[in-house]
Every structure is written in C-alpha cells, then in structure tokens.
C-alpha positions as a Markdown table, in Angstrom:
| # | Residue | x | y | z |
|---|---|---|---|---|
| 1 | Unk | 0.0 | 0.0 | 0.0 |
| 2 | Unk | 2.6 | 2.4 | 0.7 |
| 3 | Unk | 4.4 | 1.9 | -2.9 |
| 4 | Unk | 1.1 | 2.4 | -4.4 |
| 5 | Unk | 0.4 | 5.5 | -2.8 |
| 6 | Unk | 4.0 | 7.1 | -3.0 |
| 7 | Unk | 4.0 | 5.9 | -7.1 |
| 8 | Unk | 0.0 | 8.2 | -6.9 |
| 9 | Unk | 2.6 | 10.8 | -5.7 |
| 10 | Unk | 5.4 | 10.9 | -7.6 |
| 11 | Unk | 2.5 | 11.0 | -10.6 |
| 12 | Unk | 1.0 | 13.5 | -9.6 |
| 13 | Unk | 4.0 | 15.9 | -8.5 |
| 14 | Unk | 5.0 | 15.4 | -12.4 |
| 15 | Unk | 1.9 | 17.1 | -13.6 |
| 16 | Unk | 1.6 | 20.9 | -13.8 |
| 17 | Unk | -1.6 | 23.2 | -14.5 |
| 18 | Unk | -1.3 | 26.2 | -16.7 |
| 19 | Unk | -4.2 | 28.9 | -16.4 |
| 20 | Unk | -3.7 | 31.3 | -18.5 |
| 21 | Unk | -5.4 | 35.1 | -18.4 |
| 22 | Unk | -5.9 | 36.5 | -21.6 |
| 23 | Unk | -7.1 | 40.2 | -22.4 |
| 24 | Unk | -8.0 | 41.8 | -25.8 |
| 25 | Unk | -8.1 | 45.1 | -26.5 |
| 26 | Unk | -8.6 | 46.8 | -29.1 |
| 27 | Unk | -5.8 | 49.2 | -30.7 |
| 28 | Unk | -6.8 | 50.2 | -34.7 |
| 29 | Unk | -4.1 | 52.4 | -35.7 |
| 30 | Unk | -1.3 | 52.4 | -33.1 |
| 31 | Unk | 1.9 | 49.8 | -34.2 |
| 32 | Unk | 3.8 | 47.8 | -31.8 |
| 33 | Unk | 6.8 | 50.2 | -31.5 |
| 34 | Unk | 4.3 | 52.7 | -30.1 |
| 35 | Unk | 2.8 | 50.4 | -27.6 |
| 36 | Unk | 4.1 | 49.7 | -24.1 |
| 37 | Unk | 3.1 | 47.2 | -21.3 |
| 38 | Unk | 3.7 | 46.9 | -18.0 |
| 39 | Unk | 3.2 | 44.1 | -16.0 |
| 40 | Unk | 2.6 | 43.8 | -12.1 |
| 41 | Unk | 1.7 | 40.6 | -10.2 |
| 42 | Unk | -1.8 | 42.3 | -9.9 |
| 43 | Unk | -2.3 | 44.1 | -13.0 |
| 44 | Unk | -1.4 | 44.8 | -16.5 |
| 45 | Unk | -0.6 | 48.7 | -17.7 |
| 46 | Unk | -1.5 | 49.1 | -21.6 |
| 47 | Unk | -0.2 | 52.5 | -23.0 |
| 48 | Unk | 0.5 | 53.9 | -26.5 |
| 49 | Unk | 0.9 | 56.7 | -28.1 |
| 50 | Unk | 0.4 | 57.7 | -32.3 |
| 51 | Unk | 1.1 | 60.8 | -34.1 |
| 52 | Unk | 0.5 | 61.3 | -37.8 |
| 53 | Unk | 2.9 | 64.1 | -38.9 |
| 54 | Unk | 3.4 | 65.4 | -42.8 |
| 55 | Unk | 4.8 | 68.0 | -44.9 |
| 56 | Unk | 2.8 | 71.0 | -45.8 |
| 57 | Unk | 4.1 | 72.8 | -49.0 |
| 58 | Unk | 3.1 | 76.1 | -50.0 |
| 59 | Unk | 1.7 | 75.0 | -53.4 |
| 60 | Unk | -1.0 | 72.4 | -52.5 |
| 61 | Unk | -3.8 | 72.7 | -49.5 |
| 62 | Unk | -3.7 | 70.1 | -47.2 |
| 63 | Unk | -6.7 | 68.5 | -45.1 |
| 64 | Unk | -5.9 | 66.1 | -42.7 |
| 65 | Unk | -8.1 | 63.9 | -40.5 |
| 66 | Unk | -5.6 | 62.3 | -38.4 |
| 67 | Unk | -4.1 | 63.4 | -35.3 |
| 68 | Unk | -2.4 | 62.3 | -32.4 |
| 69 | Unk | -4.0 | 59.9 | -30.5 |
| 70 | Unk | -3.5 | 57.8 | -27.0 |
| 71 | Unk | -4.3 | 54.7 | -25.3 |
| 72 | Unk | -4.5 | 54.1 | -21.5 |
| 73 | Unk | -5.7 | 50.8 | -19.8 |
| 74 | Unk | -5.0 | 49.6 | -16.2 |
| 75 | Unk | -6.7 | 46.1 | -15.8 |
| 76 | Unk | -6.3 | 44.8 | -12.4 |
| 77 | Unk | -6.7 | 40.5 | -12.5 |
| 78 | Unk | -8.3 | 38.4 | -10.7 |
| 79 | Unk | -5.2 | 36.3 | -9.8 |
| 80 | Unk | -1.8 | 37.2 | -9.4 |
| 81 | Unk | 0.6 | 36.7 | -12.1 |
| 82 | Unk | 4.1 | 35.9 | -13.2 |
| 83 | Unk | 5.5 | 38.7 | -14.5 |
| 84 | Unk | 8.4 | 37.1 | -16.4 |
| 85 | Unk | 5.8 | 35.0 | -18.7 |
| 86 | Unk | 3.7 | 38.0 | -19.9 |
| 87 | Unk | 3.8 | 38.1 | -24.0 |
| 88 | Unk | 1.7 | 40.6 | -26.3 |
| 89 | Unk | 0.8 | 40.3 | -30.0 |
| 90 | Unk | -0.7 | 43.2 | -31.5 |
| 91 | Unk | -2.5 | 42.4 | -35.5 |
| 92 | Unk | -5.1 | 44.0 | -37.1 |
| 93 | Unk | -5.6 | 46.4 | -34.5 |
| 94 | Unk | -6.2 | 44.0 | -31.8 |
| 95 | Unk | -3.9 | 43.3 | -28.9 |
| 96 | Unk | -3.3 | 40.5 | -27.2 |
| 97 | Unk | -2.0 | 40.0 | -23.7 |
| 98 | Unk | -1.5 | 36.5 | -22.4 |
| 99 | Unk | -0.4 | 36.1 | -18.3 |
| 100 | Unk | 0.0 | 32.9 | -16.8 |
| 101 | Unk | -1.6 | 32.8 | -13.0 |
| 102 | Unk | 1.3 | 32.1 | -10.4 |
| 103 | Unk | 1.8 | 29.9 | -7.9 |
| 104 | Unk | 1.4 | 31.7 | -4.7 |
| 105 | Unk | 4.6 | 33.9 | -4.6 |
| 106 | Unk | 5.4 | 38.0 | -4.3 |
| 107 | Unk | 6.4 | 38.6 | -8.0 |
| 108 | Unk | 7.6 | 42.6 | -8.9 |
| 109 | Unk | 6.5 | 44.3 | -11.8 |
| 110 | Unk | 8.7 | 44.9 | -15.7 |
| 111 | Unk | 7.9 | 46.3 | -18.5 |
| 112 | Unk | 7.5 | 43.7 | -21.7 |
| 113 | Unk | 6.8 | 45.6 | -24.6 |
C-alpha cells in the first residue's frame, strides 16, 4: 500500500496546471513600436501613443483627418501573475496580452513591450 500510494505521488508531482489570463483590446491604428506594457503581479498597464505628422508645402492645400492619439488601460486580474511569462501580440488592431496565474509567490512588476 505504501508503494502504491507514493507511485500516486510521484505521478502526480509530475503534472503541472497552466491557467492562463488572456485580455484583448482593441488598438486600430497604433503599431507595436508605439505600444508599451507593464506588468505587475496584480495588473497589467496598456499604453501607446500615435502621431500622424506630414509636410505642408506652399503650393497644394492640405486637409488632414488624423491626429495624435492615446491609449491608457490599467486592468487589475483576478489572480496574481508571473511577470516574467507575460507576452503581447498586436494584429489588425487588436492586442493581445497573455499572463500565466502564479503559484502563490510575491512577484515585482517589468515592462514587456
């Protein structure tokens, strides 16, 4: 019985459970070089930051719609975080954060991106 029930735990040990958090947001119009997050062991910071600049000449009237524009999100999680495994994708205008939950540990915030 005790074989059997230390083999149960070496099993067990071996396996590990990932949850994942996962936050969208959408971003039309900013790139990646003009985005930044931080990441805390309680929260994620989303900022960026666009400008559309051009060249006026004398000859030709210009009209411009675009501007300068910004983006500012704190999200506080549910869970706490490990701040080392934070990755970002940002396509079409959509960015995509993935944290993995942590254990139980302190972690300190860095920026990722």
């Amino acid at each position: 019985m005790d074989d059997w029930l230390q083999a149960e735990r070496d099993l067990l040990r071996g396996s590990r459970i990932r949850i994942n958090h996962e936050i969208q947001i959408a971003a039309p119009g900013f790139q990646a070089s003009e985005t930044r997050i931080t990441a805390l062991p309680d929260a994620l910071i989303v900022s960026a930051e666009s400008s559309h600049k051009h060249e006026q000449s004398n000859a030709n009237v210009h009209f411009c719609e675009f501007g300068s524009k910004t983006l500012f999100r704190r999200i506080d999680l549910p869970a706490r975080i490990i701040v080392g495994k934070v990755t970002a994708s940002l396509e079409d205008g959509m960015l995509r954060i993935m944290a993995q939950k942590a254990e139980a540990a302190p972690l300190t915030g860095r920026a990722v991106a």
